[in-house]
Every structure is written in structure tokens, then in C-alpha cells.
C-alpha beads as a LAMMPS data file, in Angstrom:
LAMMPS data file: protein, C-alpha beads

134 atoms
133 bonds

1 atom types
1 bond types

-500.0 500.0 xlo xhi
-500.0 500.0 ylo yhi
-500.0 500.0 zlo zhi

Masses

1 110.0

Atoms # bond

1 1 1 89.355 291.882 -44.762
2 1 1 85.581 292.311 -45.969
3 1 1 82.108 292.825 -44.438
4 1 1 78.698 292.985 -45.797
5 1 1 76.824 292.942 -48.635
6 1 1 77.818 292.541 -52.463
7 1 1 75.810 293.686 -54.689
8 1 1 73.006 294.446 -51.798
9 1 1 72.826 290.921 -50.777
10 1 1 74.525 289.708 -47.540
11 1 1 77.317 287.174 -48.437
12 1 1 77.334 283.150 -47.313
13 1 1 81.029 282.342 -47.348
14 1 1 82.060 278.544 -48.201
15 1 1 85.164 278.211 -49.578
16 1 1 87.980 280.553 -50.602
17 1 1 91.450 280.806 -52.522
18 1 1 94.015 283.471 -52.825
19 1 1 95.659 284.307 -56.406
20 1 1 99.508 285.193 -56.491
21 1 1 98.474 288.678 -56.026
22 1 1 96.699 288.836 -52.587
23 1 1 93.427 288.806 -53.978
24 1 1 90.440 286.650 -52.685
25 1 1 88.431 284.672 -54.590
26 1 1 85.030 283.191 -52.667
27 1 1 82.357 280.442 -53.573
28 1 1 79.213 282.507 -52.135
29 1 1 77.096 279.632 -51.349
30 1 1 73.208 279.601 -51.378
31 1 1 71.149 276.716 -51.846
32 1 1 69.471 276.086 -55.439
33 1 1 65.337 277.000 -54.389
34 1 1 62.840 273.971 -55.356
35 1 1 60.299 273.131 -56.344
36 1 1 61.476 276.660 -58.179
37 1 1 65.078 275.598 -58.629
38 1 1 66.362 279.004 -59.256
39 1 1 70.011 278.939 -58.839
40 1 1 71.701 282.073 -56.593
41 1 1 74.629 281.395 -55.676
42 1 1 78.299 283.667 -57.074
43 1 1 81.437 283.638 -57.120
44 1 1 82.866 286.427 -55.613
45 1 1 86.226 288.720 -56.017
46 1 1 87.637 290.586 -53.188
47 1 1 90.356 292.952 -53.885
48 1 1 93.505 292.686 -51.595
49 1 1 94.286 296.091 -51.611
50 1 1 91.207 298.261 -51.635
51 1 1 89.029 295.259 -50.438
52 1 1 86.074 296.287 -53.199
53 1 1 84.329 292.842 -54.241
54 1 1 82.967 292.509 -57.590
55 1 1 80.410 288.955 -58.822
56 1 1 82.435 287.213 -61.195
57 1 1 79.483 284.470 -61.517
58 1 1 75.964 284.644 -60.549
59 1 1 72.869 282.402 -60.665
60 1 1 75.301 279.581 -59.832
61 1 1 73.849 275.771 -58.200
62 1 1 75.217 276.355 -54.675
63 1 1 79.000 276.913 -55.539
64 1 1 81.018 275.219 -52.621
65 1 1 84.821 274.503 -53.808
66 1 1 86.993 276.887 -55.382
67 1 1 90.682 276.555 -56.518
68 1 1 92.766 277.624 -59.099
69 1 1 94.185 276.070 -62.240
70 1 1 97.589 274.897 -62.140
71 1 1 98.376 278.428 -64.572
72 1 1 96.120 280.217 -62.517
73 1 1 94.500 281.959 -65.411
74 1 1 91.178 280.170 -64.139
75 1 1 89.210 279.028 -61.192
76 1 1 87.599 275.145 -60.720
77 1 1 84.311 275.723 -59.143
78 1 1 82.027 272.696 -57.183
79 1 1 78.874 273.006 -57.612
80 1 1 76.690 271.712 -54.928
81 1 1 73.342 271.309 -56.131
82 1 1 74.281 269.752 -59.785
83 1 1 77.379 267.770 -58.994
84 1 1 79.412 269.240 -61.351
85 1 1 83.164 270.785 -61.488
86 1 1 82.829 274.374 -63.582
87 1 1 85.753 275.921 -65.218
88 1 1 86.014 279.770 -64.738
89 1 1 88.463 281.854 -67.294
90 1 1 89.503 284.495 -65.939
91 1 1 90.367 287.933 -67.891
92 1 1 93.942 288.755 -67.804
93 1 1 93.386 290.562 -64.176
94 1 1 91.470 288.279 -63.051
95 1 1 88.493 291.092 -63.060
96 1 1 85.930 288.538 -64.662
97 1 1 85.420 285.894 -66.486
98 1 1 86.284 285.835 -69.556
99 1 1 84.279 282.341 -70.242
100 1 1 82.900 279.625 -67.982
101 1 1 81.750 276.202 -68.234
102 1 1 80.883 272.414 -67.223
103 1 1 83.724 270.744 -67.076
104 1 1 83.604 267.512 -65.297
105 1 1 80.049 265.780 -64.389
106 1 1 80.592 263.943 -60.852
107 1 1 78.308 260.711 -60.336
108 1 1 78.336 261.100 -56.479
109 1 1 74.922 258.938 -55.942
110 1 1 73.598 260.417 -53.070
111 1 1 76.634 262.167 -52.017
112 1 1 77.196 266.266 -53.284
113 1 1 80.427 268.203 -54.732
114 1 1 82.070 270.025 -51.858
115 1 1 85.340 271.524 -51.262
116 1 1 88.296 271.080 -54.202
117 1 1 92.028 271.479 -54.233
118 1 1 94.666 271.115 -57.321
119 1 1 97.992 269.749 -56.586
120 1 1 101.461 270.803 -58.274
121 1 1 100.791 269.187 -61.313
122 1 1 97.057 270.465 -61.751
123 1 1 94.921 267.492 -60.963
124 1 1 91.947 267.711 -59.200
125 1 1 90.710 266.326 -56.335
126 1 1 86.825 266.594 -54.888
127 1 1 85.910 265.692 -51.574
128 1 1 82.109 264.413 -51.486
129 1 1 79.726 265.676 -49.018
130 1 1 77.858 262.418 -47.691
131 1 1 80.963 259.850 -49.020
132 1 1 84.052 259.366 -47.008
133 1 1 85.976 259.873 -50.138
134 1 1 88.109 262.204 -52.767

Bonds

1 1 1 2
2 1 2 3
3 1 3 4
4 1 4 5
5 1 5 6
6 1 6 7
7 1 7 8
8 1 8 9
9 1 9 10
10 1 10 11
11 1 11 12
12 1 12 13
13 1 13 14
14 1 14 15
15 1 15 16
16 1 16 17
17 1 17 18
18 1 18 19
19 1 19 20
20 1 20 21
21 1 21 22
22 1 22 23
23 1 23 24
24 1 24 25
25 1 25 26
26 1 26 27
27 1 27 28
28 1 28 29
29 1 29 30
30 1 30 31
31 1 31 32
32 1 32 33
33 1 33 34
34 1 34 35
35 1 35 36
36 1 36 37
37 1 37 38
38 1 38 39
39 1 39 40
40 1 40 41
41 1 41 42
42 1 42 43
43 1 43 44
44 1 44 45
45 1 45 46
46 1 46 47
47 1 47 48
48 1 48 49
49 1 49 50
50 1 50 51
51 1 51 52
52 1 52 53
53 1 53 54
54 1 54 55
55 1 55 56
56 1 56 57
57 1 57 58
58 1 58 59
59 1 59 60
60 1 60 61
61 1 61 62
62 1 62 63
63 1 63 64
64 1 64 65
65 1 65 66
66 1 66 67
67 1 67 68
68 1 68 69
69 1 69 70
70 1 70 71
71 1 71 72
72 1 72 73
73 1 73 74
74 1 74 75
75 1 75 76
76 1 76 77
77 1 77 78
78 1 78 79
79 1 79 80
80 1 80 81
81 1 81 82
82 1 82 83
83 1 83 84
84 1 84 85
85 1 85 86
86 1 86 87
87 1 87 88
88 1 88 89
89 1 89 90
90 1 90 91
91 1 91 92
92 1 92 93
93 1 93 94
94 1 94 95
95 1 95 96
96 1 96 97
97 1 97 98
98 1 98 99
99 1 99 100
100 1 100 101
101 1 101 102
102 1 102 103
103 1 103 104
104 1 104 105
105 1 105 106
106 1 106 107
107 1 107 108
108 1 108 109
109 1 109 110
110 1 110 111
111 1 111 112
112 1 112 113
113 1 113 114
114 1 114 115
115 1 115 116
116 1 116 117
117 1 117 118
118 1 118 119
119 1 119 120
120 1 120 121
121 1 121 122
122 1 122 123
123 1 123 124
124 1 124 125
125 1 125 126
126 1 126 127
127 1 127 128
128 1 128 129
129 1 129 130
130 1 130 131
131 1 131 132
132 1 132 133
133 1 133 134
């Protein structure tokens, strides 16, 4: 479906969802820089039919999980490196974000956000990289 770069960097793939329309939405992971700590990582929109892919997010902390809301009108985003679940608004398209924010803090200890998944009813669950848990 896609190769190469977006936005003239090579994409890391880590986790993905589809939206009702056949369009691919992709955590492009890369790890937050220290001592620097200069965040990289996007979020990344692939269209299903003419396969163009636009950066919804960038200078994200090493986005891992992705899923939508229950309405789909927005995308719950891990983040790695800050243990933290973002909330992504999409525009009516879902072309960009409309607005985006920290919406749940996760006290993993030693353990990092990873992949996420919603169920029917729109609860989340994150799995913990490091702890066998959800």
C-alpha cells in the first residue's frame, strides 16, 4: 500500500488502524533523543485510494498505539517515551487534527505505553511494555 519517505524522512511503522473509509492511520515511531529529549515521532495518514500520506502530528514522544474513538471522529495515541494516552480530533475528513491533547497519564513504573485497542463501548485498554498486563 505505501513505500518511502513522508515528508523526506523514511517512515518507522509501529502500530496502525483503518477508519470506515479504507484509510490508514500509523503511529510513526522514533525514540524521544536524550540527553536532548527532542521528541520526533508522527502520526501519519495514508490515503486508501491514492495512497498520498500526509503528518497529522509531529514532534510526538515515540507514538506506539493507535486506535480510534468509539465515534471515530478521533484517534487515542500511546505515547512511549512519556507514558501518556493523547487524544487526536480529527477534522471532519479526517485530513488533520483539528485539536490534540493529554488525556490519560499512565503510572507504568518502569514499564512504557505500547499498543491500545477500544472495545464496542469505547473503553480503553493499554498493554504495558515491560508489565505482563492491560
Amino acid at each position: 500500500m505505501f513505500e518511502g519517505k513522508v515528508d523526506g524522512r523514511q517512515m518507522h511503522p509501529d502500530d496502525l488502524t483503518f477508519d470506515e473509509e479504507g484509510n490508514l492511520f500509523v503511529t510513526d515511531s522514533s525514540p524521544t533523543t536524550y540527553p536532548d529529549a527532542k521528541s520526533s515521532g508522527r502520526v501519519v495518514r495514508i490515503d486508501g485510494e491514492n495512497h498520498d500520506a500526509t503528518v497529522l502530528a509531529d514532534n510526538q514522544p515515540n507514538p506506539n498505539g493507535i486506535s480510534f474513538s468509539l465515534e471515530e471522529d478521533a484517534l487515542w495515541v500511546s505515547q512511549l517515551d512519556s507514558d501518556r494516552i493523547d487524544r487526536l480530533t480529527l477534522n471532519g475528513d479526517r485530513t488533520a487534527v483539528s485539536v490534540g491533547h493529554t488525556a490519560i497519564h499512565v503510572d507504568g513504573g518502569g514499564a512504557q505505553t505500547d499498543s491500545n485497542a477500544v472495545d464496542a463501548e469505547g473503553n480503553i485498554y493499554q498493554a504495558l511494555r515491560g508489565r505482563p498486563e492491560i
